[in-house]
N, C-alpha and C positions, 0 to 999 in steps of 0.2 A: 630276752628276745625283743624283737624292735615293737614300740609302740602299746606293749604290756602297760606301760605306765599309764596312759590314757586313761586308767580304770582305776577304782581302789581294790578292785576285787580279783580273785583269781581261784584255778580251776585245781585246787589240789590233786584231783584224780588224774588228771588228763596227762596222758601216759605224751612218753619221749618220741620223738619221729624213730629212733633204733628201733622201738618197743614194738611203734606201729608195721615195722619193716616186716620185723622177725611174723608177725601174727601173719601176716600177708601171704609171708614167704610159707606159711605152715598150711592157709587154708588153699593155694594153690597146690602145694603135694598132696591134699588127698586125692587131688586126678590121680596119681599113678598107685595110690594103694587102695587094688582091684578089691583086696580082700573085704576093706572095711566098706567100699561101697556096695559093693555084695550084699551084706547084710543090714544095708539099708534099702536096698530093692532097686539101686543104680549102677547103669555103667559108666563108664569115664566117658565115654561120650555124651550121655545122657548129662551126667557131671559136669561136663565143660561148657556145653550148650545150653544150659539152665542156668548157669552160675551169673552171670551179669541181672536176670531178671530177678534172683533169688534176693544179691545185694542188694536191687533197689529197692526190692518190697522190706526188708529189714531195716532200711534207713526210714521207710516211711510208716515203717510200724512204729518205728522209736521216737520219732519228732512229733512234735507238735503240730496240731494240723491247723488248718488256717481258721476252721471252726472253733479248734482250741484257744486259738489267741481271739480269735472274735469276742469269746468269752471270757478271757479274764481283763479285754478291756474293757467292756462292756458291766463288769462286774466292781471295776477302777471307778469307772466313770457313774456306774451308780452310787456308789459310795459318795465320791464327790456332791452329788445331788442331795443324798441323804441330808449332809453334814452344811448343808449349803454355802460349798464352793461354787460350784455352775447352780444356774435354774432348773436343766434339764439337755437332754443331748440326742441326736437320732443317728440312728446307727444306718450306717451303709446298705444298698440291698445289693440283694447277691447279683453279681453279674457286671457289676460298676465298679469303679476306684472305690479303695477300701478308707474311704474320708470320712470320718467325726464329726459331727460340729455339734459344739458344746456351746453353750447360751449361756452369756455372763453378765449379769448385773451391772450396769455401768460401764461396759465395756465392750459388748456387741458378741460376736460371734470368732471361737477360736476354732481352727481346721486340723484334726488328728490324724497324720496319714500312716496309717499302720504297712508297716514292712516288715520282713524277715529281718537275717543275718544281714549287717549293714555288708558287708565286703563283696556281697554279689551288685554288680550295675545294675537291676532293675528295685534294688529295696537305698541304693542312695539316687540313681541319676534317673531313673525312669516313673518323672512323677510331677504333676501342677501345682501350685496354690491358688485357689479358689478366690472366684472376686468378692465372695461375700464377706471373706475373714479377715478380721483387724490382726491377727496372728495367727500361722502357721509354723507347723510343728512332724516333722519324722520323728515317728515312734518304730525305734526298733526291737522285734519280740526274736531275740534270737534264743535258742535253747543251744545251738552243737558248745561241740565241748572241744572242735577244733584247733581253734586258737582259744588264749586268752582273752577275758573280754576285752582288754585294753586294744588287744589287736585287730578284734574286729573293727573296735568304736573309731581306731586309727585310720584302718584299711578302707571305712567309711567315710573317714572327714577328707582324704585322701581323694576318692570320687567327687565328694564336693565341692571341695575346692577349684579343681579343672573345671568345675558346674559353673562355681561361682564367678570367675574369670571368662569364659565362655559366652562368644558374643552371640551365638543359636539362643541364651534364655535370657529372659526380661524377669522373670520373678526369683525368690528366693526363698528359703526359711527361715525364721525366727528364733529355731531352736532345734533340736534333736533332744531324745532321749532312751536311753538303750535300759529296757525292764521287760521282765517277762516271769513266766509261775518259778522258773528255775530260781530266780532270783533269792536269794537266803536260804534256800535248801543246801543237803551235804554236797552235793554236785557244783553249787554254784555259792559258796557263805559270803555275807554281807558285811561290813566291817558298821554298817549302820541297822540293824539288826537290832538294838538297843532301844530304836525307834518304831520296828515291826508294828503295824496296827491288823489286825482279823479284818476280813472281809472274806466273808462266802467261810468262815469258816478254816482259813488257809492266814497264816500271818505273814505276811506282806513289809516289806522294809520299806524306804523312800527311796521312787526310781531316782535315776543317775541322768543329770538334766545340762545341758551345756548350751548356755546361748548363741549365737550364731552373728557373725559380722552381719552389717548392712554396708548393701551397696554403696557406695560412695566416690568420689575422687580424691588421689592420694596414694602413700605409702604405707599407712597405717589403719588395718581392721578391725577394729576390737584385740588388739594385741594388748592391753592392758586391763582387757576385762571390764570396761567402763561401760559399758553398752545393758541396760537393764529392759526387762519385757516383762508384763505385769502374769502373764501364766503361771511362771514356775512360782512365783506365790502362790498363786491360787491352789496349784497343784501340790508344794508341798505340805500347804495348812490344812490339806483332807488328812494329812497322815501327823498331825498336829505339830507341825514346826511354828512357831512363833514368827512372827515377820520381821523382829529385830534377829531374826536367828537363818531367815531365807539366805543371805549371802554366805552364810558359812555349808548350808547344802548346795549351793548353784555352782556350777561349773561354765564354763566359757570357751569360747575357739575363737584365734585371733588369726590374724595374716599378716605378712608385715615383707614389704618389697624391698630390697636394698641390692647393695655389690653382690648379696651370697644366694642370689635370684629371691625366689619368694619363699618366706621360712612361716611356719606352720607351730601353732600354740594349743594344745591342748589341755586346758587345766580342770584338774577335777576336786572335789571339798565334800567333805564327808564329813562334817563336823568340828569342833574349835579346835584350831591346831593342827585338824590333819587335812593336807592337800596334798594329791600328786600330778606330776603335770610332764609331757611326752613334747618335744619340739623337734621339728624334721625340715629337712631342706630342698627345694626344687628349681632347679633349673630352665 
């Protein structure tokens, strides 16, 4: 599937669009079998008329709520502090953009903007980086099992890129990275798993971190990956990677403009020797 590769990871369970069809096809026919709504205490009208609010209260009973994710970054980001990566970090209040800021030692202040699923436009393109932060960062806490993660992270950098080229914004990111609780569960396995560290009780892989072109003049974005930010250190050594060992977790997005319009790099690294990397083309 397109842009699977963007990820090292993938969703074993997550059934085939046929699969999805057939289920579809089956909870629309119990409109017409009166019998069994019957004895449920519904009529097919009743049935038909409830059914859209029914789906969307089961999606939202299944997902992860925004409190949820509040709390396991919250939960990240104390760890960090524990183990003193950051100093300390204050968490968003409710009502405001869902921004981080983490306080680093010799380094000032990094900006965590917490988003859903990257493939929606308001969790890639509907979002500031803050004038306090020497680094900015989209943190995306997706749980569906939709797509593959690769395709989300694609379907995301995909938004940003038309972001990044786009003469409406003057700021940018520094990074992206796509983690959330699902992350290393049977639902979602880690291929970096090996590195799992506990926190809260829950073991925890090393998220999935990719640096970000800087604006520039030219035909070339960080297409070779050369572009380094001092976070994803910081951020991988809570979960004890080594600093001669950060380049082989860090992943990268590059750009790179020629005859075949603008071509798109995603590369991701998960440890010595294994990378996978996703390249798309745009017109």
């Amino acid at each position: 599937m397109p842009g699977e590769t963007a990820a090292p990871c993938r969703h074993p369970g997550a059934p085939p669009d046929e699969i999805i069809d057939l289920v579809a096809t089956a909870v629309k026919s119990l409109a017409s079998d009166v019998a069994y709504l019957k004895s449920r205490g519904l009529t097919p009208q009743d049935f038909a008329l409830a059914l859209p609010a029914a789906i969307q209260r089961i999606r939202g009973s299944a997902a992860a709520s925004n409190s949820d994710r509040r709390v396991f970054l919250a939960d990240v980001f104390r760890h960090m502090a524990d183990v003193g990566a950051i100093t300390r970090f204050e968490v968003p209040q409710y009502g405001d953009d869902t921004v981080y800021r983490l306080y680093v030692k010799g380094l000032g202040s990094v900006a965590i903007i917490q988003k859903g699923c990257p493939d929606g436009r308001h969790s890639s393109v509907a979002w500031s980086a803050p004038d306090w932060a020497e680094e900015t960062y989209l943190w995306w806490l997706c749980d569906s099992l939709q797509y593959e993660p690769g395709e989300h992270v694609a379907k995301g950098v995909n938004r940003l890129r038309n972001r990044f080229f786009s003469k409406e914004y003057i700021d940018a990111v520094d990074g992206v990275i796509f983690h959330n609780a699902t992350c290393g569960t049977a639902l979602r396995p880690c291929p970096k798993m090996g590195r799992a560290i506990a926190i809260n009780e829950r073991m925890v892989p090393p998220p999935c971190v990719w640096v970000m072109p800087e604006r520039a003049d030219g035909n070339d974005w960080n297409w070779d990956g050369s572009r380094i930010r001092k976070f994803p250190r910081l951020l991988l050594s809570a979960f004890g990677v080594g600093e001669e060992e950060v380049p082989l977790y860090t992943g990268h997005v590059g750009f790179l403009k020629g005859t075949r319009g603008t071509r798109t790099t995603i590369s991701s690294r998960y440890g010595a020797g294994s990378t996978t990397t996703y390249r798309s083309d745009s017109r």
